[in-house]
C-alpha positions, 0 to 999 in steps of 0.5 A: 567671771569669777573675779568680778564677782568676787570683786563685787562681794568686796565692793558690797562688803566695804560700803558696808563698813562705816569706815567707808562712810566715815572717810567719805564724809571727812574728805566731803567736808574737807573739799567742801569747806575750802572750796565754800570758804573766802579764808581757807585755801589751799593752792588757789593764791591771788585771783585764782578761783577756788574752783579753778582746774589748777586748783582741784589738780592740785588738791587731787595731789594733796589729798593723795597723802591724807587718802592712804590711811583710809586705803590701807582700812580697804586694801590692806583690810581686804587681804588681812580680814580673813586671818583676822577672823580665822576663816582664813585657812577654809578660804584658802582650801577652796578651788579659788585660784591665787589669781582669781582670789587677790584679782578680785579681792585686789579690784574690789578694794580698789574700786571702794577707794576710788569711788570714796576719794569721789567725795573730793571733788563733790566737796569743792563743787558743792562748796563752790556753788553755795550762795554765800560764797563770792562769786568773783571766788570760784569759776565755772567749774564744768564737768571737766574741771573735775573729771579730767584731774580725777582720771589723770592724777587721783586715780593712778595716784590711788591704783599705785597707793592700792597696789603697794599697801595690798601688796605690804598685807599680802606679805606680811599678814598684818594690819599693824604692818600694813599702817606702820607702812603708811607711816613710813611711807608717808614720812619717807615722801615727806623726806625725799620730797624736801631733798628735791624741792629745796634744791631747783636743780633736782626739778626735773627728777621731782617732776618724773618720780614723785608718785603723787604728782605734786612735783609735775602740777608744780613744774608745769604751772610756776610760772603760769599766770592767774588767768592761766591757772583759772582756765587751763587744765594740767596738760596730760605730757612731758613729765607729767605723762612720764610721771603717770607711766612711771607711776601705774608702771610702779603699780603693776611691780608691786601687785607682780610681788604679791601675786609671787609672794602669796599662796593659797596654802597655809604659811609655815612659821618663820625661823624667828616664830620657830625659835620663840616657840622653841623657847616657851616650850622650853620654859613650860617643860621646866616649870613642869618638872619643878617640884610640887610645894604644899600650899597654904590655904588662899588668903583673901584678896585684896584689891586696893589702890597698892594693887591698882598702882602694882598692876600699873607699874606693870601694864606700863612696862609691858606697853612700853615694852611693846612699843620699844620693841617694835620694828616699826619704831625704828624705822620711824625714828630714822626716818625722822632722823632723815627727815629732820637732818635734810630740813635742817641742811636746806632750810638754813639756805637763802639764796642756795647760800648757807648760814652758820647754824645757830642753835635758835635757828635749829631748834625752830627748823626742828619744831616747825617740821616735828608736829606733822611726824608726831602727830601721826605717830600719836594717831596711829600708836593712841588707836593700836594701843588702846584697842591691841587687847581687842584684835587679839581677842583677849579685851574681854579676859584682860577686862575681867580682872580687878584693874581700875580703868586709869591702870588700863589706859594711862599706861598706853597714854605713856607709851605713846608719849615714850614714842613721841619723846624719843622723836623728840630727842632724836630731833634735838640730837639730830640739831646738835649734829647738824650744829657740829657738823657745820662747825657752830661756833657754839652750842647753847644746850641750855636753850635747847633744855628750855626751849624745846626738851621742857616744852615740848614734853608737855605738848607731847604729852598732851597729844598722847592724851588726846590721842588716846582720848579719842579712842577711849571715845570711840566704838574701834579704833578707825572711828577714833582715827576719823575723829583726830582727823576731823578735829585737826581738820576743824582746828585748821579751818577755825584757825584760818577763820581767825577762831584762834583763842588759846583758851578753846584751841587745844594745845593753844598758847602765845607766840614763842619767839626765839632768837640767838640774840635775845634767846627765849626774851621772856616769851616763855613765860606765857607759854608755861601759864597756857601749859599749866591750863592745857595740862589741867584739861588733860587731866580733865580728858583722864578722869573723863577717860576712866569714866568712860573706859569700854569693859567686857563687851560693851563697847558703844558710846551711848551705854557708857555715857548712860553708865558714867554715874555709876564709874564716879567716885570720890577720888575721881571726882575730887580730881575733876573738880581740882582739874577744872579749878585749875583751868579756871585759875590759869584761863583767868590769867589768860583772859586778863593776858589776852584781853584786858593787857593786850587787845583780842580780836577774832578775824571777823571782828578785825575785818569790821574794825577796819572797814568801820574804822575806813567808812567813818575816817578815810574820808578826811584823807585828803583834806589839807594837812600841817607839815612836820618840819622838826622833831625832838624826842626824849625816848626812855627804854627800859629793856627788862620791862619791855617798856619804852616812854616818850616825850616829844613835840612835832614843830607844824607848818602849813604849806598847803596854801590854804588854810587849815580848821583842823586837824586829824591826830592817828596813833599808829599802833593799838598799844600805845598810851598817850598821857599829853597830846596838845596842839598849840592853837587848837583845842580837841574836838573829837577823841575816839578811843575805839580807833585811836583817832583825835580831832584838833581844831584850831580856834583861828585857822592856820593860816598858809606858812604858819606854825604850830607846835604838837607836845605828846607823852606817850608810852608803849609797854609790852605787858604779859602777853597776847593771842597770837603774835608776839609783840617783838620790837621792845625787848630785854636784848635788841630793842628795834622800834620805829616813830609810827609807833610811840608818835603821833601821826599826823593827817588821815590816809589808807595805810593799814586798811583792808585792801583784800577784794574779797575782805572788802566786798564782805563788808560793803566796801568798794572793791579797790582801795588802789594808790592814785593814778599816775594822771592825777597830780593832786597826789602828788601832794604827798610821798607814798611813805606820808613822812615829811623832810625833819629836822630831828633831835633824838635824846636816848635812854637805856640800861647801861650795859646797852648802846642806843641808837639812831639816826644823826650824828652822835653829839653825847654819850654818857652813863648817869644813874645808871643809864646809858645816854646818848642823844643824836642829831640831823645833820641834814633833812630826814624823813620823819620815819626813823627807828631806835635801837637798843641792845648789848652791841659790839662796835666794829668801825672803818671810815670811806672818806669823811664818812664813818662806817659802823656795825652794831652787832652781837659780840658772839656774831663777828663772822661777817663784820669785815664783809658788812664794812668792805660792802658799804665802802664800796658801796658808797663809793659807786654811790659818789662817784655815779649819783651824788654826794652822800649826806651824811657822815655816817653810815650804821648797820644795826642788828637785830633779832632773828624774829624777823628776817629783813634789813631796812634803811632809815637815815643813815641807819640800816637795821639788819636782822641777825638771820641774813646778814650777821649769820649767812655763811658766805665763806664758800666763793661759790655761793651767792653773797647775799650778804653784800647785796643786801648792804648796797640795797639799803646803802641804795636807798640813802639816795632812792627814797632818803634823797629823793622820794615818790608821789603817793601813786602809781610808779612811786616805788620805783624811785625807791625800791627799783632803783635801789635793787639796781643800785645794787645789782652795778655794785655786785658787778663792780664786785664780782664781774657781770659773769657772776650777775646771772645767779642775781638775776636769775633769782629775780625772774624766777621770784617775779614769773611765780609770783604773778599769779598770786596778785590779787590786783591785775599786774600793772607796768612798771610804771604804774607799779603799786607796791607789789613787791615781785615788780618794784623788786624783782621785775625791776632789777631784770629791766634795769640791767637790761636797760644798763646793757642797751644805753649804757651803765654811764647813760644810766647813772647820768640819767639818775644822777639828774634825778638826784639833784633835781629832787633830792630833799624835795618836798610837795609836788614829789617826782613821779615814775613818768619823771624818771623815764622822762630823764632815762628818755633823754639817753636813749639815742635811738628808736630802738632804745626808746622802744626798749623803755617802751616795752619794759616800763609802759608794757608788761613784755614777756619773751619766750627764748629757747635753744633747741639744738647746739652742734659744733664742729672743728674747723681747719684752722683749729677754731670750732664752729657752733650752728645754735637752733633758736626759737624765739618769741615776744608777747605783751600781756594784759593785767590778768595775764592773758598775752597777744604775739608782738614782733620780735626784731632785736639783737640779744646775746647768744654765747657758748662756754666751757661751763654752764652760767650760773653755776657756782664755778662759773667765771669769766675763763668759761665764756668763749664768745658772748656777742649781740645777734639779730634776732626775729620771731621763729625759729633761726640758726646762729653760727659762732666761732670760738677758739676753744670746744663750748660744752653749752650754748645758748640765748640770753645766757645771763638772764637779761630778758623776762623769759616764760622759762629760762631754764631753756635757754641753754643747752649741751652742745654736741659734735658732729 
């Protein structure tokens, strides 16, 4: 009894704490704002409602982390309030008993955190029901959507936070260590949950441990479907049940601690207190026994700014001090360190495939996971420094003295910034530890000094203003806190609103762009005019600071700002005003930056453009329109100005059939600017500068099979810099820009208008803006690239100690007035979609044939060039020998900078970012050469999409982009053995069943594919391979090699999907093999393979008997994913081995017996006989089958 109503006083006493009430509106808020919201979310991809129960599970889990500050103001505060306010040895002379006493104080606190953290799901269910928001966003969100994850995943998570920061306060006695707790806590999570994450295999362990569940909601939903998401709450079992076991489990261990550790009786000082005391007492009694001197009478004082500048000098030693000092700060520096280093480890992984740690690379892994640790750390230093005189109740003596206000807080403000700075240092020698460990071949510490210790000393500082700010405004320390919270906040949802002008977004500037290539490219220039502007505000916030610094007892904020006049000075003010004159200056070249040299648009306005711009245009997109038979570019680049200028001319001809009145002209980019756009024959009805849109019409219509001739100059210059987003394809050091974007296009259609559901409704648009069906052939009038077959003439100009590049064959190459020219010629039809290149290149050169085989590369990059040159002959030599001639004689990877991370195929030139395939360390056998694959990909797609190319409709990309992974896919078997394939494949159906739920369109079949990459990508290499392994390889290749010549460089009507199942039709010699291409292509088939049980068994003539336990199941899903049983009647491959398929060690010598069984619907028992003992068994083993979890496919075999 008395617990409860010791409980109940605790309970009364924090709903009277307006931390309480602060954190329950933040967390509302927050809740209600991503839920109310079409462009904030947070775990709800694609068709996903807002308010789905996956959705409110997951942010439970999320809110979990934020939610521990505010505990510790309850839990901790609980213990500590009593020591604080000194009633704490009377409270422990009452007969209260230890348990009654921290039961009831423990429960009570409890009780306010759980009943605070109501204020999430309240937020998202009343967000969702407001009027405005779209209804096709949010679902029914019944009482059980938000109770079921409340009690499963919020309340355990909030008894085990409850329970380990009670237990910190109970032993330590302090507030301080209690938060410094929660930072370590915090960080340690974010640290071990990178460790985990990054690696699959670690999926079971993140599922059982991580304490708030995150990792379980993961496991169990990654490969559910939208409708599943929408529907099916997290089952309470597996590892989510063991997770919340282990979890309250955890949660008693640590309350057992405090129950041991705490007494009711009056703690003696520690040995470390007893010796500090031992030594002041010394210290005093030496002072006593000095000898008394005769003083002279006190000379006046004198307070002036030398006193002012000494007593800051000094205050500023002791902060420092201070925070130096601080147990807490190691500890969180080596957390950092941790934290940092494994980020570093994994996330310069692809594929689980390392690369060689090139110190662009890691000072952007550093960056992008610094921000969240330095945030915290500035939080939670800013509010213990600004009010430490004040918990220790000495604000009011340390007030009375002749200190001006920026002598008190400026030096808090550089202790903090002293914390964040050895952060950063800690990051940047963590980086070139890491560089050195993986032996980088070198290390560019100007970059670093540049790039990261210069910038981010400004930004840091600036947090430390703000941090402190915050606080100076404030009435104590936890409303300060709510209030970084609520900006932060705020800033990410304006962000997300597309409110993102640097000029009102703190700490704001231009993308910064790095790369090993192009090191900073001038990007930072920008960044110095948006620090100068942002360190003038902080100036700003300073003065307003010491304006408003809280002296003696008057700590409120309306009495300050009533008394503000009265702190303003001359000097002061004059530094004010010089603050705001100095944002005026830097704001104004940021304005002329933004907006009048580039275009500013907030998300809004973006949205509207577009569908204005699809209201008054898209309407022409099917009128009949002149076809591009020739090209001939002169493309003048110049590198230091970031400048490129084009002269040019489009020979036209109609082959519609009918003829033509006029014709619509588009500029593909905003920034480009045409001086000359002349179609002969036609004058210029229409030129609409707001959308770059230009109508010709033709005196006399152009009649069927008559030409014309486009003239243009253009030029596209990349003057200061933009918002957001920099603009990084013409560049000092790897110039990659195509034709879309310094060329005119000609005719009207869909490419770059809205296609978001949401976005679309929003502005009154139909719903869908989907590609034409597979049933209409009018649309076959057109591929879906919408570029002609061209003849093309590209004359290149650049610096001298560049090399140019593009697609043809290279008739010239000279240096005259100082540039470098060279001009490259077609020596077969291309698709008017090409690029130019422009860098300081290396050139490594091999021949397959008549063709030759060039690398542009950087000459620091030389680590992978013979593995580039050995993919693309053996490339091309499957290639040849299965699908045709090649059609070119050449073939040229092109590297670019690391800004974007992608290879891309034009004709006979393959851009390949210097982040994959120029800097994957592939050195290790053991790892995945995605290296390799990626080169016969976009060597593939010389034949699917540059000889051949699909109708502008559903299914087109397959002809392109499926065939072009399986293209790739027979390569790396030819390369490596069908052993190796599954880790391919493995990948791919992994990407695919995860990405499934974030379509915002119902999944199609493949057949009907609409450009959504996990199904022409990773759908389709699994169904092709499997397809290779049912008819055949030869079947296969002979079906695509009818392909090929019977469409290579055709035009209008182009080939459809249907064409290529006809041809694959022709191959497959029986019912079950047209059944086959039935459910892989015109079916969305889903399998469900387990193996349950493997036990072996020696048999007398020494061979080993393997009985295998299998389940299996096929399902045919609709679009949204909803799945009806299908019968199950094949014979798919069950093996046993000596090792596991898929690991890195696995080969060929592991596999025992891999053979084809019958396999029905249910459960059935295999029997294999190998010669040698298996250690795992399984179905499918090497992936071949779109399986819901393939992670069960194989299982440890036991002896009997």
């Amino acid at each position: 009894m008395l617990t409860a109503r010791l409980a109940a006083f605790e309970l009364r006493y924090q709903l009277k704490n307006p931390v309480f009430w602060v954190s329950v509106l933040i967390f509302f808020l927050i809740g209600f704002g991503l839920s109310a919201s079409d462009n904030v979310s947070i775990g709800t991809p694609g068709a996903v409602h807002e308010n789905s129960p996956y959705a409110v599970t997951y942010l439970m889990s999320l809110m979990g982390t934020f939610y521990l500050f505010v505990i510790t103001s309850f839990v901790a505060n609980a213990v500590v309030r009593d020591d604080v306010t000194g009633f704490g040895p009377m409270i422990r002379a009452t007969p209260v008993g230890r348990t009654t006493f921290l039961a009831g104080r423990f429960l009570g606190g409890l009780a306010i955190a759980i009943l605070g953290f109501v204020a999430v799901p309240l937020g998202i269910a009343t967000g969702a029901a407001m009027p405005w928001v779209d209804p096709e966003t949010v679902g029914p969100g019944g009482f059980a959507t938000y109770a079921w994850p409340f009690l499963v995943i919020a309340v355990p998570n909030i008894i085990l936070s409850s329970a380990l920061l009670f237990s910190l306060a109970t032993i330590t006695r302090s507030m301080l260590a209690s938060y410094l707790g929660v930072l370590v806590l915090v960080m340690a999570y974010l640290t071990v949950n990178v460790i985990l994450a990054a690696d699959p295999t670690y999926q079971d362990t993140l599922a059982r441990y991580e304490l708030l569940a995150e990792g379980a909601i993961r496991q169990v939903s990654r490969y559910w479907t939208a409708a599943e998401m929408n529907s099916l709450a997290i089952p309470l079992e597996g590892n989510l049940l063991f997770n919340r076991v282990f979890v309250l489990g955890l949660s008693m261990v640590f309350l057992a601690f405090a129950w041991a550790r705490f007494s009711m009786t009056e703690r003696a000082p520690s040995r470390w207190r007893l010796r500090r005391l031992a030594k002041q007492a010394a210290r005093t009694a030496k002072a006593e026994r000095a000898v008394p001197l005769a003083l002279a009478a006190p000379a006046a004082r004198r307070f002036g700014f030398g006193h002012a500048v000494r007593t800051f000098w000094a205050r500023l030693k002791a902060e420092v001090m201070l925070v130096v000092r601080s147990p807490g700060l190691i500890v969180l520096l080596l957390i950092a360190l941790c934290f940092i280093g494994l980020n570093l480890a994994f996330a310069q992984t692809q594929f689980g495939t390392p690369s060689y740690p090139l110190t662009a690379d890691v000072i952007v892994v550093v960056l992008s996971n610094m921000f969240i640790f330095t945030l915290i750390v500035a939080v939670f230093y800013g509010g213990e420094l600004v009010w430490r005189e004040r918990d220790v109740k000495i604000g009011e003596i340390v007030d009375a003295t002749p200190a001006p206000a920026w002598a008190m807080f400026v030096p808090k403000i550089l202790a903090v910034f002293v914390v964040l700075l050895a952060m950063a240092l800690v990051g940047m020698l963590t980086g070139i530890a890491y560089q050195l460990m993986k032996g980088a071949p070198s290390i560019d510490v100007g970059l670093y000094l540049t790039a990261f210790v210069l910038p981010q000393s400004v930004d840091l500082l600036l947090l430390a203003v703000l941090a402190v700010f915050f606080q100076v405004l404030s009435p104590n320390k936890y409303v300060g806190w709510g209030l970084i919270l609520v900006w932060f906040v705020g800033r990410v949802f304006l962000n997300n609103l597309g409110y993102t002008n640097m000029l009102y977004n703190f700490g704001g500037g231009p993308g910064e762009p790095l790369s090993d290539m192009n090191g900073t490219g001038g990007f930072w220039v920008g960044g110095l005019i948006a620090r100068a502007y942002w360190l003038c505000f902080g100036v700003l916030l300073l003065v307003l600071a010491h304006w408003l610094w809280p002296r003696g007892t008057v700590v409120s904020v309306w009495p300050r700002l009533k008394g503000m006049g009265k702190r303003i000075s001359l000097a002061s003010g004059g530094i004010a005003l010089a603050a705001v004159a100095g944002m005026v200056g830097t704001g104004l070249v940021i304005h002329h930056n933004i907006k009048v040299l580039n275009r500013y648009q907030t998300a809004d306005e973006a949205e509207a453009w577009l569908a204005e711009y699809e209201r008054k245009y898209l309407k022409f997109a099917d009128l009949p329109r002149p076809v591009v038979t020739d090209v001939a570019f002169d493309v003048a680049i110049f590198p230091d100005e970031r400048r490129v200028d084009v002269t040019g001319h489009y020979d036209l001809r109609n082959d519609s059939g009918v003829p033509i009145s006029e014709v619509h002209i588009r500029q593909g980019d905003e920034a480009v600017e045409y001086s000359r756009l002349d179609l002969a024959g036609a004058r210029l009805a229409e030129d609409d500068t707001r959308f770059g849109h230009r109508v010709f019409r033709f005196d006399t219509p152009l009649a069927p099979g008559a030409t014309t001739r486009l003239d243009f100059t253009s030029r596209v210059w990349r003057r200061g810099f933009a918002n957001r987003g920099a603009a990084i394809d013409v560049v000092d050091n790897g110039t990659f820009i195509d034709n879309t974007v310094f060329a005119p296009i000609v005719g009207m259609d869909r490419r770059g208008l809205l296609t978001d559901r949401i976005e679309r409704r929003r502005q009154g648009l139909p719903d869908e803006l989907r590609m034409a069906k597979l049933e209409d052939t009018s649309a076959q009038a057109e591929n879906y690239i919408r570029a002609d077959w061209v003849n093309s003439r590209i004359t290149i100009s650049t610096s001298a100690d560049q090399v140019p590049v593009a697609p043809g064959n290279k008739v010239s190459d000279r240096i005259e007035g100082g540039r470098r020219i060279a001009v490259f010629e077609s020596p077969a039809p291309i698709l008017d979609f090409f690029s130019v290149q422009s860098a300081r290149y290396a050139e490594a050169s091999d021949r397959y044939g008549n063709v030759e085989l060039t690398v542009y590369h950087d000459p620091r990059h030389v680590w992978n060039v013979p593995a580039l040159l050995k993919a693309m002959k053996t490339s091309l030599g499957y290639y040849e020998r299965n699908f045709g001639p090649y059609q070119f004689g050449y073939a040229r990877i092109i590297e670019f900078p690391g800004y974007r991370t992608f290879a891309q195929a034009f004709a006979g030139t393959m851009p390949y970012s210097e982040s994959i395939g120029f800097a994957a360390d592939v050195r290790d056998p053991e790892t995945i050469d995605y290296v390799s694959y990626v080169t016969a990909h976009e060597l593939g797609h010389q034949y699917w999409a540059h000889q051949i190319v699909g109708a502008d409709m559903q299914g087109s990309t397959i002809l392109s982009e499926t065939l072009a992974e399986y293209s790739a896919l027979m390569v790396m078997k030819e390369l490596y053995g069908e052993d190796k394939i599954r880790r391919f494949l493995k990948f791919g159906l992994d990407q695919y069943l995860a990405a499934r739920k974030a379509d915002v369109l119902p999944e199609q079949p493949m057949v009907r594919v609409e450009n959504q990459q996990h199904i022409h990508y990773q759908k389709g290499s699994l169904v092709m391979y499997l397809l290779q392994q049912r008819l055949g390889e030869d079947a296969v290749n002979r079906a695509l090699a009818r392909m090929i010549a019977r469409y290579k460089f055709k035009g209008a009507p182009y080939p459809r999907s249907l064409d290529l199942i006809a041809e694959l039709r022709k191959e497959a010699k029986t019912p079950e093999h047209q059944a086959l291409i039935t459910d892989l292509f015109e079916k969305i088939t889903i399998y469900d393979l387990k193996a349950k049980e493997a036990v072996t068994a020696q048999l007398p003539d020494r061979t080993w008997r393997t009985r295998i336990t299998i389940e299996a199941a096929k399902f045919y899903a609709d679009g949204k994913g909803k799945e009806t049983p299908a019968t199950l009647a094949e014979n798919i491959e069950v093996g046993v081995f000596t090792d596991r398929p898929g690991s890195g060690s696995f080969a060929k010598a592991n596999v025992l017996s891999m053979k084809r069984y019958p396999v029905r619907g249910g459960r059935q028992v295999i029997e294999v006989i190998s010669k040698g003992r298996p250690t795992f068994a399984g179905i499918d083993p090497y992936n071949f089958y779109i399986d819901r979890d393939s992670d069960d496919n194989l299982v440890a075999v036991t002896e009997s």
